[in-house]
C-alpha positions as CSV (number, residue, x, y, z in Angstrom):
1,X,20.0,-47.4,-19.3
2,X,19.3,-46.4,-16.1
3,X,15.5,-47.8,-14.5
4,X,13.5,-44.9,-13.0
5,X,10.5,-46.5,-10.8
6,X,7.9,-44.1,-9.4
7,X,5.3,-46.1,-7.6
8,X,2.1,-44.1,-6.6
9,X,4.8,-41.0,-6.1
10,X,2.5,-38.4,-4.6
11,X,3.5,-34.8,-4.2
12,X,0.8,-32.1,-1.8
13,X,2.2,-29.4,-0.4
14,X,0.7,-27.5,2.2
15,X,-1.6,-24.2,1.9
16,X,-3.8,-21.7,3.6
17,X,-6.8,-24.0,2.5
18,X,-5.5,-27.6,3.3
19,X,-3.2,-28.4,0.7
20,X,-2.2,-28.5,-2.9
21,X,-1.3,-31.9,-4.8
22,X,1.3,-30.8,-7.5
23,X,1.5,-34.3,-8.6
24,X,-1.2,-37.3,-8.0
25,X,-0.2,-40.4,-7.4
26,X,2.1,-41.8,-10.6
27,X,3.5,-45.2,-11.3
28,X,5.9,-45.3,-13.8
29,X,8.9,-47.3,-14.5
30,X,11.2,-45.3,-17.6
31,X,13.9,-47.0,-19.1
32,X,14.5,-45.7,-22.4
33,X,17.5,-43.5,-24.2
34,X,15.2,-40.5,-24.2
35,X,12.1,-39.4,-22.4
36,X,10.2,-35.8,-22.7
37,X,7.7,-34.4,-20.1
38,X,5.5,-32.3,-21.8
39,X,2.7,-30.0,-20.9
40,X,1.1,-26.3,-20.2
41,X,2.9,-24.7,-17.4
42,X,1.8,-25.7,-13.7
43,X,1.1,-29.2,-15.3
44,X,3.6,-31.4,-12.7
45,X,6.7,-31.3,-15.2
46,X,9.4,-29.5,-13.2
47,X,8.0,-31.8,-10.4
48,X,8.3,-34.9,-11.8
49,X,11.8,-34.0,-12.6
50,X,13.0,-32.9,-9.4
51,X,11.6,-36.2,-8.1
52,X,14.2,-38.2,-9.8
53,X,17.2,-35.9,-8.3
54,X,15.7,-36.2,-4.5
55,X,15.2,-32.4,-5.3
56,X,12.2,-33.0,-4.0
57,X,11.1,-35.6,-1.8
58,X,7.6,-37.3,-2.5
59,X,5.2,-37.2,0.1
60,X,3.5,-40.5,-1.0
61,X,4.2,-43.6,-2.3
62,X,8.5,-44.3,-3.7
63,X,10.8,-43.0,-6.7
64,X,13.3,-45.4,-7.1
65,X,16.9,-44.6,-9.3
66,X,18.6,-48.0,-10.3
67,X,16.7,-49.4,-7.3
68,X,17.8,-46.5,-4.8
69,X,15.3,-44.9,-3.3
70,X,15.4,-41.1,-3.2
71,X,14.0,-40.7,0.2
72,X,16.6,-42.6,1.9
73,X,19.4,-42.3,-0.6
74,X,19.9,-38.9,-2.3
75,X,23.1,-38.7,-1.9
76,X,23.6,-42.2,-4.1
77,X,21.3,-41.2,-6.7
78,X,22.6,-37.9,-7.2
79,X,26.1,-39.2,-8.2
80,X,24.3,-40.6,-10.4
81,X,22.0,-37.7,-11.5
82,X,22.5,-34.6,-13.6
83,X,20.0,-32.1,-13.1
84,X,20.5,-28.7,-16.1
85,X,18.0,-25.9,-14.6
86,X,15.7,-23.7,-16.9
87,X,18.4,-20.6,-15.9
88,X,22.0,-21.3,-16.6
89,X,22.3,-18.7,-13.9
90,X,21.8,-21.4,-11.1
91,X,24.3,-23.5,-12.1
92,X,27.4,-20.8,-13.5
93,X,28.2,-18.9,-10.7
94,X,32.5,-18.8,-11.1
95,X,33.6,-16.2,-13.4
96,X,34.2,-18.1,-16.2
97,X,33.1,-21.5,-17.5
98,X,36.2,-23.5,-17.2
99,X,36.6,-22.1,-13.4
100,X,32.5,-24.0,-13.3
101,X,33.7,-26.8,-14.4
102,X,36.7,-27.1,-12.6
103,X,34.1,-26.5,-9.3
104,X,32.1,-29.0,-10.6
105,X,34.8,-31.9,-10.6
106,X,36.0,-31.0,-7.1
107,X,33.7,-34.2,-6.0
108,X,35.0,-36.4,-8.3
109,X,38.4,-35.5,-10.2
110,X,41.7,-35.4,-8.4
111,X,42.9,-31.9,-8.4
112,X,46.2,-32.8,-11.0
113,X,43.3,-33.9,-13.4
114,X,40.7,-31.1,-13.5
115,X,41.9,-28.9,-15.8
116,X,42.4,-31.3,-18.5
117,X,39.1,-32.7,-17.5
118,X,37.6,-29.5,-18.1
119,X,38.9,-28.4,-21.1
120,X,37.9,-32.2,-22.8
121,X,34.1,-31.4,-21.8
122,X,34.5,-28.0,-23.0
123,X,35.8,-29.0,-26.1
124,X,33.1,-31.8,-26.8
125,X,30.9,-28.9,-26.4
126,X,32.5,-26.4,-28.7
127,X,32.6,-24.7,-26.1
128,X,36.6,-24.4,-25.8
129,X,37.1,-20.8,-27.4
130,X,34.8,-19.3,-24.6
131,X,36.4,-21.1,-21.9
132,X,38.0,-18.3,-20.4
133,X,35.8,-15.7,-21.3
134,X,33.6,-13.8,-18.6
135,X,30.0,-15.8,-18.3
136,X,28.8,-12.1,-18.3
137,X,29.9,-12.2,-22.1
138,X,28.1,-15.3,-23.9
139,X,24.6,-15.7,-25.0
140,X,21.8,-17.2,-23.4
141,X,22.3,-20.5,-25.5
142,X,26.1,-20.5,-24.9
143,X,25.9,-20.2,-21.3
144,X,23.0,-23.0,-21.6
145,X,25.9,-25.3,-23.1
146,X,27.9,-23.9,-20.1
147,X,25.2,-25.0,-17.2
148,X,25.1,-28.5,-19.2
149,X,29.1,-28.9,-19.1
150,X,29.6,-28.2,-15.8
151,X,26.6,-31.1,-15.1
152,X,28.4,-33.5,-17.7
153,X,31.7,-33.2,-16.1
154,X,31.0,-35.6,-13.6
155,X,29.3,-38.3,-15.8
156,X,26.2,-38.7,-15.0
157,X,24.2,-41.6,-16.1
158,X,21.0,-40.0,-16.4
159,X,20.4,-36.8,-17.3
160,X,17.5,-34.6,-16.6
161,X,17.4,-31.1,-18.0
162,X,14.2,-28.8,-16.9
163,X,12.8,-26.5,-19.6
164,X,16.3,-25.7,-21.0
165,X,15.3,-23.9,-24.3
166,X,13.0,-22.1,-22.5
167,X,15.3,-18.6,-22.6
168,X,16.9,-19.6,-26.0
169,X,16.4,-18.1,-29.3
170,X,16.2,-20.4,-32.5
171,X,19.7,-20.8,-33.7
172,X,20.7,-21.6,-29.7
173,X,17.5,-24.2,-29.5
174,X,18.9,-26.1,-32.6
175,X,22.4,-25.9,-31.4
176,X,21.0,-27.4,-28.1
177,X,19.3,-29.9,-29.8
178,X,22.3,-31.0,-32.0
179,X,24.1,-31.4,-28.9
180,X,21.7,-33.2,-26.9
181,X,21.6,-35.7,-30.1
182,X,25.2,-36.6,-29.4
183,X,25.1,-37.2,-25.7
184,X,25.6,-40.8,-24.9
185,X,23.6,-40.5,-21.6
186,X,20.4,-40.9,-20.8
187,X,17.7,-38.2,-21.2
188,X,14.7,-37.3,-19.9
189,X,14.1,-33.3,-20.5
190,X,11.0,-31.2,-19.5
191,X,10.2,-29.1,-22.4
192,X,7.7,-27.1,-24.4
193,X,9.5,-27.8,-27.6
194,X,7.1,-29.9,-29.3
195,X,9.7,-31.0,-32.2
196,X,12.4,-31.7,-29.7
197,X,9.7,-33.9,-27.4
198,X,8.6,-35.6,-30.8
199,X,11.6,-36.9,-31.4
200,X,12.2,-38.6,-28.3
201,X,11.3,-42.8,-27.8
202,X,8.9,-41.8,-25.3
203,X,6.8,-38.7,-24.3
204,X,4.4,-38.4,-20.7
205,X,1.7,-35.8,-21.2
206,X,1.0,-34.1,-17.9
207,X,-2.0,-32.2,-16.9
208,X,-3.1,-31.1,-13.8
209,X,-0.4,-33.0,-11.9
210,X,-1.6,-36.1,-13.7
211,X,0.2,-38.7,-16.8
212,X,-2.7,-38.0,-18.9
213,X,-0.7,-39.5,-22.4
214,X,2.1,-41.6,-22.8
215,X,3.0,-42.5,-25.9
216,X,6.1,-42.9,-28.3
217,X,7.6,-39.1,-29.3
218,X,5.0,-38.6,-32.2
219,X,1.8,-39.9,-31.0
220,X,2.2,-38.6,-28.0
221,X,2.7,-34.8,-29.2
222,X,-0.5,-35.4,-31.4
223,X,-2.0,-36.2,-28.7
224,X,-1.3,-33.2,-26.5
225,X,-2.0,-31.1,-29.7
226,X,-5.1,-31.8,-30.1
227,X,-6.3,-31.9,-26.3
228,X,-5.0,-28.4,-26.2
229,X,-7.1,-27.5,-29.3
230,X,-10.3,-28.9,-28.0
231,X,-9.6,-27.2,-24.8
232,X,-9.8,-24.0,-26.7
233,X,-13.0,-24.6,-28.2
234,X,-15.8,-22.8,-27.2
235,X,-17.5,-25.2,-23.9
236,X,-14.1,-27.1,-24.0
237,X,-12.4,-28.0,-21.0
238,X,-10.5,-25.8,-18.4
């Protein structure tokens, strides 16, 4: 599995009234199969996740991929790196999904190889049916599958996926799921899907830009449950 390091990784960006830390200084180190970043929405999630990508550099302290450090190297770690966005939208931008993921293996695929390449990920996907079909055409959860083939293509090790259910119905969040489930790499998703994020090894609780719980999948969800419950008592915090 790939080691993620974040030592006193700081994120402030500036504003009309000093500044604004999105993420306080964090020291981690994350090494299992499957991690989930969970929290109510300005919490630090999508943060901490673009950290790991050198999205987003920090502004303090290091974040360290397999020992590469994402200020200096982001060009290393992202070969290594699969960032899925929240909006498929982001990532499909050819007509159709095999022309993505043929884009997508421009960096790494000879050009002989690319069309088999992509229809093998498409298939693994069950996505090979819709291959040629107009992006325009497929539902939310269908072009979700689509913005995480064109990622996969390229192997990542690590794979870090940023509130994808968020746009998806049921049936497409279970189907997402169930694929996830199969994917030998390694995961660490941003999520408000409380059974997805329970059944993960580990779970990080943020809150205020801050790793308030981390726990295994279960405990760690309990947790979050009831701090959100006592935060909606009356005189309860925030």
């Amino acid at each position: 599995m790939t080691r993620i390091e974040l030592d006193r990784a700081t994120v402030e960006v500036p504003t009309d009234t000093g500044g604004r830390v999105l993420l306080h200084p964090t020291t981690l180190t994350l090494t299992e199969r499957r991690v989930a970043v969970i929290g109510p929405n300005g919490s630090g999630k999508s943060t901490l996740l673009r950290l790991l990508d050198a999205l987003l550099e920090p502004t303090g302290g290091t974040v360290r991929v397999d020992g590469l450090d994402t200020r200096h190297q982001p060009a290393a770690i992202r070969r290594r790196v699969g960032f899925v966005f929240t909006d498929p939208a982001a990532q499909l931008i050819m007509p159709t999904l095999r022309e993505d993921v043929q884009l997508s293996l421009r960096r790494t695929t000879p050009r002989r190889q690319r069309a088999d390449r992509a229809t093998e990920v498409l298939d693994a996907l069950g996505l090979g049916p819709l291959a040629d079909q107009s992006v325009f055409d497929l539902s939310a959860g269908e072009r979700q599958l689509g913005a995480l083939a064109v990622v996969l293509a390229v192997d990542p090790a690590l794979l870090l996926l940023d509130e994808p259910s968020t746009l998806l119905d049921l049936p497409n969040t279970l189907l997402l799921r169930r694929t996830l489930d199969r994917l030998d790499q390694q995961v660490l998703i941003s999520t408000h899907d409380l059974d997805l994020a329970a059944g993960c090894e580990r779970v990080l609780v943020l809150d205020g830009g801050r790793v308030v719980v981390d726990d295994a999948g279960p405990a760690a969800v309990q947790a979050y449950r009831r701090r959100t419950a006592e935060r909606l008592l009356p005189g309860g915090r925030g």
